[in-house]
C-alpha positions in Angstrom: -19.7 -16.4 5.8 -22.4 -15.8 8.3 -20.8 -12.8 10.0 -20.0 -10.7 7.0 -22.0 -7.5 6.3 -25.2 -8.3 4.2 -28.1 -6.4 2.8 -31.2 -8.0 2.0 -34.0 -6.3 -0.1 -37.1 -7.7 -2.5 -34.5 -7.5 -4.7 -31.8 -10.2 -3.0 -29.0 -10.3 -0.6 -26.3 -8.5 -1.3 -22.8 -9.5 0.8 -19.8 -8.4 1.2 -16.9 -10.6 1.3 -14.1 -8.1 1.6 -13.4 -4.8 0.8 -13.2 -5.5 -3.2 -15.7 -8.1 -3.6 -19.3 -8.3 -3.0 -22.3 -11.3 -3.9 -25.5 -11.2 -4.8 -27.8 -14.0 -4.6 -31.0 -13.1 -6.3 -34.3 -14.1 -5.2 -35.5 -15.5 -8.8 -38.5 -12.3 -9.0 -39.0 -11.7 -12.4 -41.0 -8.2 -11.9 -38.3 -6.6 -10.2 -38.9 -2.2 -10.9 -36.2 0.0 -11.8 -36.8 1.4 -8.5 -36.1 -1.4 -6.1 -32.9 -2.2 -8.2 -31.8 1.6 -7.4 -32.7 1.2 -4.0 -30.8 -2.1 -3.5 -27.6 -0.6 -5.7 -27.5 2.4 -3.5 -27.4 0.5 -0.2 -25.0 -1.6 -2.1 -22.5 1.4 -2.6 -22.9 2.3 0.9 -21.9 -1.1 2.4 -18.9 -1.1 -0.3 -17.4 3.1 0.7 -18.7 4.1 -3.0 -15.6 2.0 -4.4 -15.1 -0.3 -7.5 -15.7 -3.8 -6.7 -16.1 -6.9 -8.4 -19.8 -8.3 -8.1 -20.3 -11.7 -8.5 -23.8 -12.6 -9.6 -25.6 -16.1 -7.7 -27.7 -17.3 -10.7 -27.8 -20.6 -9.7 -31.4 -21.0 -9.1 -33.1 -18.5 -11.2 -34.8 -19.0 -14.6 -35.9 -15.4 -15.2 -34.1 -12.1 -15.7 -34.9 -8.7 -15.6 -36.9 -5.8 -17.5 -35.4 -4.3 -21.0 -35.8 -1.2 -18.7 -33.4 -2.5 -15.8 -31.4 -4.0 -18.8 -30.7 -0.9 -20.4 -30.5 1.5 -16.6 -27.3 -1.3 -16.3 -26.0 -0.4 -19.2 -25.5 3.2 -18.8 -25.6 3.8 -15.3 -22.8 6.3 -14.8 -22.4 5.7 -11.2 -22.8 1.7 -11.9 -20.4 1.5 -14.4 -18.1 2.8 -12.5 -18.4 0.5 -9.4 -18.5 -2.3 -11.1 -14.6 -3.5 -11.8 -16.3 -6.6 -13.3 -19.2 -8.9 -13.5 -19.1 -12.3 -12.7 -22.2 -14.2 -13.2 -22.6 -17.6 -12.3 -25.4 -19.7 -14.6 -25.4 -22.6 -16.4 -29.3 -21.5 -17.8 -29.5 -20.9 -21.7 -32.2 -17.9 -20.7 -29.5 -16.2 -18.9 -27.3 -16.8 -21.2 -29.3 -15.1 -23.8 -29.6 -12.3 -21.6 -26.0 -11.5 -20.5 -25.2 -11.9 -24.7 -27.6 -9.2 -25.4 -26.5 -7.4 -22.0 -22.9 -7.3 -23.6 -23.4 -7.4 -26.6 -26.1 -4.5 -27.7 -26.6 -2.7 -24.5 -22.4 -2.5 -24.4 -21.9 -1.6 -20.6 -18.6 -0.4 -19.6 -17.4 -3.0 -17.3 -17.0 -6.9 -18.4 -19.1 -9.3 -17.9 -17.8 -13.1 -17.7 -20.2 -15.8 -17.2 -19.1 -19.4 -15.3 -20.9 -22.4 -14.4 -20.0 -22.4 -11.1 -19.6 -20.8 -7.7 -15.7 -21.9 -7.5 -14.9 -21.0 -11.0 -16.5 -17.4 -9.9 -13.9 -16.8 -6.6 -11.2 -18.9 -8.3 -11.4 -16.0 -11.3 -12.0 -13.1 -8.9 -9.1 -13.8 -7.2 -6.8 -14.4 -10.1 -8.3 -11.0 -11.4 -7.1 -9.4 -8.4 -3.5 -11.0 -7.8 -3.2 -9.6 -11.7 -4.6 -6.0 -11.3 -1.8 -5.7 -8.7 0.7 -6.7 -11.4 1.7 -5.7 -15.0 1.6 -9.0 -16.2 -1.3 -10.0 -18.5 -4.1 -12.3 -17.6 -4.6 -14.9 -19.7 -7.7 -17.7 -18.6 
């Protein structure tokens, strides 16, 4: 995993794993602005051609989320929405938790969001999710 493309900001490390699946390992900051997050996304789309991707979210080790502001850019990013085949976040934190329900559940982003407790469950599903999207059959976890 050490020689595949990365981008590190104050935001994280973002890396791509292949052409439809990228990582992000947050680095637990809890005063992350609007505008860093646009900056990191942006380089993200770069590294990724500007396609749809599934992003799997490291939140293993972090306690804290983000802004209602960041929350809510998520949300209703149009170019974000549309990159973003699916979210997989990986937590086993209640705070998270809370978060992603409110995420998905008021803020209503376009993509799904799935939340596992662990970092095999997360490639185990995104790969599942992609054997499937190359089928008609229907995916049933």
């Amino acid at each position: 995993m050490n020689n595949l493309p990365k981008i590190t900001t104050t935001v994280g490390t973002f890396t791509k794993m292949d052409e439809q699946v990228g990582l992000v390992k947050y680095n637990g900051r809890t005063d992350v602005t609007l505008e860093e997050l646009i900056d990191f996304l942006e380089k993200i789309y770069v590294l990724m051609k500007n396609k749809p991707f599934y992003l799997i979210n490291d939140l293993i080790d972090n306690y804290g989320g983000f802004s209602n502001e960041i929350w809510k850019y998520l949300a209703n990013d149009k170019t974000f929405n549309t990159r973003i085949i699916r979210s997989i976040v990986i937590s086993n934190h209640l705070g998270i938790r809370i978060q992603l329900n409110f995420f998905v559940k008021i803020l209503k982003p376009k993509f799904k969001v799935t939340m596992v407790k662990s970092t095999e469950k997360a490639y185990l599903l995104v790969e599942s999710l992609k054997d499937h999207s190359n089928s008609n059959r229907i995916l049933t976890l």
